[in-house]
Backbone bond lengths (Angstrom), bond angles and torsions (degrees), N, CA, C in turn:
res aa  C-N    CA-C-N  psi(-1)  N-CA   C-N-CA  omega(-1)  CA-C   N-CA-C  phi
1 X - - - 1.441 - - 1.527 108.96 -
2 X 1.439 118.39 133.74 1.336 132.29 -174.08 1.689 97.60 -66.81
3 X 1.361 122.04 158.63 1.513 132.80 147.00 1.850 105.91 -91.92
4 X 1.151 117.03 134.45 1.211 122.75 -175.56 1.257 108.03 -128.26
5 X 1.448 122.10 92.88 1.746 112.70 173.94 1.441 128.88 -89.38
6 X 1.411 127.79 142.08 1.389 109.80 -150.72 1.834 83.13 -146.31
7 X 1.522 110.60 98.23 1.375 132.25 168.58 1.495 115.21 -79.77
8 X 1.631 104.68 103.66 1.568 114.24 165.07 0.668 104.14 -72.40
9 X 1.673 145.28 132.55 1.160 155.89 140.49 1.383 148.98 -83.41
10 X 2.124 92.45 -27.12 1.277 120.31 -172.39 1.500 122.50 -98.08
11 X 1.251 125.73 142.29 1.501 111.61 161.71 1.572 123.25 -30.11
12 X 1.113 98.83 158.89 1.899 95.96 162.58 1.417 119.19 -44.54
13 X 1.654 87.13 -70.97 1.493 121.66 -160.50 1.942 109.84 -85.33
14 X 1.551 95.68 150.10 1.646 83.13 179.05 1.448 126.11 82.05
15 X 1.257 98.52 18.71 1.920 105.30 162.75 1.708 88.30 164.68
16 X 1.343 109.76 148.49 0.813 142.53 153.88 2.326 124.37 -44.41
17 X 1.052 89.38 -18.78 1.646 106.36 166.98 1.370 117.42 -39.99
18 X 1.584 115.18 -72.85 1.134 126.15 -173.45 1.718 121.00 -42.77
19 X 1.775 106.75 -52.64 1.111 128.25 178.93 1.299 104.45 -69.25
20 X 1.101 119.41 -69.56 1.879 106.70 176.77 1.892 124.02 -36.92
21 X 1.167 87.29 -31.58 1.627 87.33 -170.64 1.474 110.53 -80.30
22 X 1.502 120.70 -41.79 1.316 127.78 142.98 1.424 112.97 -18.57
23 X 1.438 112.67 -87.29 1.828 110.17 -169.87 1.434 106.91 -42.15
24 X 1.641 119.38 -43.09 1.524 109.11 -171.91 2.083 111.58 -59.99
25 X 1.206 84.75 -29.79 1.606 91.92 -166.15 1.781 90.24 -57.89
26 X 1.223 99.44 -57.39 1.808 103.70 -160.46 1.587 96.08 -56.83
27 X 1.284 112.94 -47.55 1.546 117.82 -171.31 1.464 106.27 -42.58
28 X 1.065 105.65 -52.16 1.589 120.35 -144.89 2.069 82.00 -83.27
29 X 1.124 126.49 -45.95 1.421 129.80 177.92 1.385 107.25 -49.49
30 X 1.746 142.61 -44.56 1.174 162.36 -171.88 1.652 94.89 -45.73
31 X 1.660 112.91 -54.36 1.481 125.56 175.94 1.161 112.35 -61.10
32 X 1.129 136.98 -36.96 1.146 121.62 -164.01 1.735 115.53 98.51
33 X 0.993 117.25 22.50 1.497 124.88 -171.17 1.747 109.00 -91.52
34 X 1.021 122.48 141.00 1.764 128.76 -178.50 1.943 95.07 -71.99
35 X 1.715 104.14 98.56 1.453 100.19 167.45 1.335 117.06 -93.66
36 X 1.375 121.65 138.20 1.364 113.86 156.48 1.869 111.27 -123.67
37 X 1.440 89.00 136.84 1.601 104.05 -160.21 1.418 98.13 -121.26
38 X 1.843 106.07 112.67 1.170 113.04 -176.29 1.265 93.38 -112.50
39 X 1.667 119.57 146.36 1.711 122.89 145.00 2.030 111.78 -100.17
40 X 1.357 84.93 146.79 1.348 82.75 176.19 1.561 93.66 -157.35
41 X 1.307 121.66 164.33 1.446 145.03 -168.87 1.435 95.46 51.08
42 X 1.718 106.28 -132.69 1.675 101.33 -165.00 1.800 116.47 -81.83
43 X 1.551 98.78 1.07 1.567 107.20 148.42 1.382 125.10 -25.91
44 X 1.575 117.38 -43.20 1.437 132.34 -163.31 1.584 100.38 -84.68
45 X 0.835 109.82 -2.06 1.960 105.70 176.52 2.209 80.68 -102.70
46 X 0.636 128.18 -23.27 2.065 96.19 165.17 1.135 109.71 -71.82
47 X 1.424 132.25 -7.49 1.692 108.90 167.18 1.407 113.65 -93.23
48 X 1.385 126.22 12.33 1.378 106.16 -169.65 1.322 109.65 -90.43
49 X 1.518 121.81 153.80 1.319 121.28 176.45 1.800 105.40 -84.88
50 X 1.597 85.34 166.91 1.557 102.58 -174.84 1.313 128.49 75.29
51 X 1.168 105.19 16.54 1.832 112.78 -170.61 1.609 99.87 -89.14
52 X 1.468 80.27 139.22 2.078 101.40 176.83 1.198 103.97 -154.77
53 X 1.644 98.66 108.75 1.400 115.86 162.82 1.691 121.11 -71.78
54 X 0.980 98.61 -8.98 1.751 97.70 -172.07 1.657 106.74 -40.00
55 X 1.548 131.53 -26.63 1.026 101.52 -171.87 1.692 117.19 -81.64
56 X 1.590 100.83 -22.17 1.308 124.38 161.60 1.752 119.19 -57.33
57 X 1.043 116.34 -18.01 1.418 129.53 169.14 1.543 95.04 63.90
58 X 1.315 114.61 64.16 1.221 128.34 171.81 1.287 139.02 -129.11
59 X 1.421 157.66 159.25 1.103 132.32 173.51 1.514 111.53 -75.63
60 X 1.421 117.30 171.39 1.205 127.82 -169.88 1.857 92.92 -95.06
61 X 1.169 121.30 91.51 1.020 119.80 -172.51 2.195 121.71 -70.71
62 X 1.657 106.64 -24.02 1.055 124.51 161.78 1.906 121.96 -63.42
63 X 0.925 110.15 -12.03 1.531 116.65 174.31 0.963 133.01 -73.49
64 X 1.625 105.56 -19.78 1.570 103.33 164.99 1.376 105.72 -113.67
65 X 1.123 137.04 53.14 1.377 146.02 179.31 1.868 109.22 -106.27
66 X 1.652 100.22 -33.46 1.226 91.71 174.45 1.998 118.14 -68.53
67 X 1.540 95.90 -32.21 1.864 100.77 170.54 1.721 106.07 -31.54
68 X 1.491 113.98 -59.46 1.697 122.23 -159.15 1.669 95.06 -20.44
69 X 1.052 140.11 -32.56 1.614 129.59 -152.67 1.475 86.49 -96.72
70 X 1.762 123.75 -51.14 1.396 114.56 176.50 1.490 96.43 -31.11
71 X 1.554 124.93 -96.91 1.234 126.72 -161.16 1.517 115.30 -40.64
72 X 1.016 158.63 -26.60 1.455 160.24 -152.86 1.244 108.75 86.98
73 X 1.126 109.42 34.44 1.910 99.79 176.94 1.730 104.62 -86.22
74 X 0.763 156.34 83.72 1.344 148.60 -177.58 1.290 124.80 -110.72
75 X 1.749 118.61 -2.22 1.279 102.83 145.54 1.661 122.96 -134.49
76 X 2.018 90.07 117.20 1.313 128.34 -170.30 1.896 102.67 -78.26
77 X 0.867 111.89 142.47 1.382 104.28 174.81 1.658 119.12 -138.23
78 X 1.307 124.45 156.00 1.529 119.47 -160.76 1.732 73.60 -147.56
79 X 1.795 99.40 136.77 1.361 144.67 168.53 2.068 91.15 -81.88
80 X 1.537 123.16 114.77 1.044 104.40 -168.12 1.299 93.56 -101.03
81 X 1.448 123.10 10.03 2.162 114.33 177.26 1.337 71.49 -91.03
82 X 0.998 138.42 -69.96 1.375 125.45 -135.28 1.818 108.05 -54.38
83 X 1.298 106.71 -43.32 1.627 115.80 172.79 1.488 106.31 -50.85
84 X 1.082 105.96 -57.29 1.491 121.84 -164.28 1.681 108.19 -59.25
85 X 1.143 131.81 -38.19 1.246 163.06 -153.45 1.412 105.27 -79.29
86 X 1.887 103.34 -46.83 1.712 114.64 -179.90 1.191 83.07 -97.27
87 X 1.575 142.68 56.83 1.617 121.32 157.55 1.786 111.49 28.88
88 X 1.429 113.83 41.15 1.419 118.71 154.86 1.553 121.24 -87.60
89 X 1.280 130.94 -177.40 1.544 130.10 154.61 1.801 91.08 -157.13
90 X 1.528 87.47 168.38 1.710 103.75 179.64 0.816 115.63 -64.00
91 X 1.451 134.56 -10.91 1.176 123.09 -155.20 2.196 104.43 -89.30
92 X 1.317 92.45 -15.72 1.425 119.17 -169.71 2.156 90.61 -80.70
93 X 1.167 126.52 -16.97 1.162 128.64 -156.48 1.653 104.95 -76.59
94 X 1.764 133.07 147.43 0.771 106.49 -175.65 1.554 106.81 -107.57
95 X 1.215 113.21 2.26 1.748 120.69 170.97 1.556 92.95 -147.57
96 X 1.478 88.88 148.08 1.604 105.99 -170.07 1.832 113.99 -66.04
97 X 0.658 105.40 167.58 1.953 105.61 -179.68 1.766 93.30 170.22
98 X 1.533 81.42 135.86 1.437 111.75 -165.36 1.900 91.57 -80.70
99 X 1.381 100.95 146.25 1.336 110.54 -156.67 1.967 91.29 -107.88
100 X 1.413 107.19 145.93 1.798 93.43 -164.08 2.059 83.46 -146.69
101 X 1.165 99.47 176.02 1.480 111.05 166.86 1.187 129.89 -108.79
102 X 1.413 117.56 172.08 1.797 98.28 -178.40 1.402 120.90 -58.45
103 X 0.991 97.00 -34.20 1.910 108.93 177.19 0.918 106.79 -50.85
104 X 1.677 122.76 -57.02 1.668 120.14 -176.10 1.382 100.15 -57.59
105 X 1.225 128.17 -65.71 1.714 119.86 178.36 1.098 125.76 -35.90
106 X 1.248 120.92 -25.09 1.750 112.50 -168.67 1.686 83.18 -102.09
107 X 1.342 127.04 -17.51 1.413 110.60 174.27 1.883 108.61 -66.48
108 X 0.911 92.76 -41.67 1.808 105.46 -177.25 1.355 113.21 -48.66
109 X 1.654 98.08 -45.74 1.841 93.04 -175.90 1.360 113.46 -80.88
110 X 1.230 102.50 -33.95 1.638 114.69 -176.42 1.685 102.83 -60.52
111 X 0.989 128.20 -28.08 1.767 142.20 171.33 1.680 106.20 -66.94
112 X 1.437 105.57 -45.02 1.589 106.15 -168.20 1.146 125.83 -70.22
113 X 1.046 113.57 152.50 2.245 127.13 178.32 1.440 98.29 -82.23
114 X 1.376 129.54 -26.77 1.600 120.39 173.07 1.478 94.92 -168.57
115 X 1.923 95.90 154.72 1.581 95.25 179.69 1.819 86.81 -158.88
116 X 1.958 77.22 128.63 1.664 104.50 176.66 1.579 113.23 -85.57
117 X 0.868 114.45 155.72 1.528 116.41 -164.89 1.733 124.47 -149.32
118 X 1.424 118.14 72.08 1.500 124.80 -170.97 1.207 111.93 -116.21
């Protein structure tokens, strides 16, 4: 079984990023492949709860984030400077994900068979 790392990078809202990287995650989960799904930089605003784009006339792109466990995605990961950085904390999170450092991240990719990057 492949390792597949799949780096959020992007806001929710305001490009098409967020949502694409999503479908790959689920896609790539459908197989059966070992995902690990990190956010890091303004990536870390798709875990927050309570988000509504409606005024943005957008989809709520965080809503299907709680599925990841449907599919077997179960390890979610959070960049904790990057949280820390937007004056966020977990507690603001709307599904749990284990919080790691850059070090751990560059250990992750450096481990992986391929790594997506939006």
């Amino acid at each position: 079984m492949k390792t597949l790392t799949f780096l959020a990078r992007s806001g929710p809202y305001g490009s098409s990023k967020a949502k694409a990287l999503l479908d790959m995650v689920l896609s790539a989960a459908v197989f059966e492949q070992k995902i690990q799904y990190i956010f890091l930089d303004d990536g870390v605003y798709q875990l927050l709860a309570g988000q509504d784009p409606a005024l943005l006339a957008a989809k709520n792109v965080s809503a299907a984030l709680p599925a990841l466990e449907l599919y077997g995605v179960d390890q979610v990961y959070l960049d904790l400077d990057s949280l820390q950085a937007r004056g966020l904390s977990t507690d603001q999170l709307l599904i749990p994900a284990s919080t790691c450092s850059a070090g751990d991240i560059s250990k992750m990719i450096a481990e992986s068979d391929m790594v997506f990057s939006l």
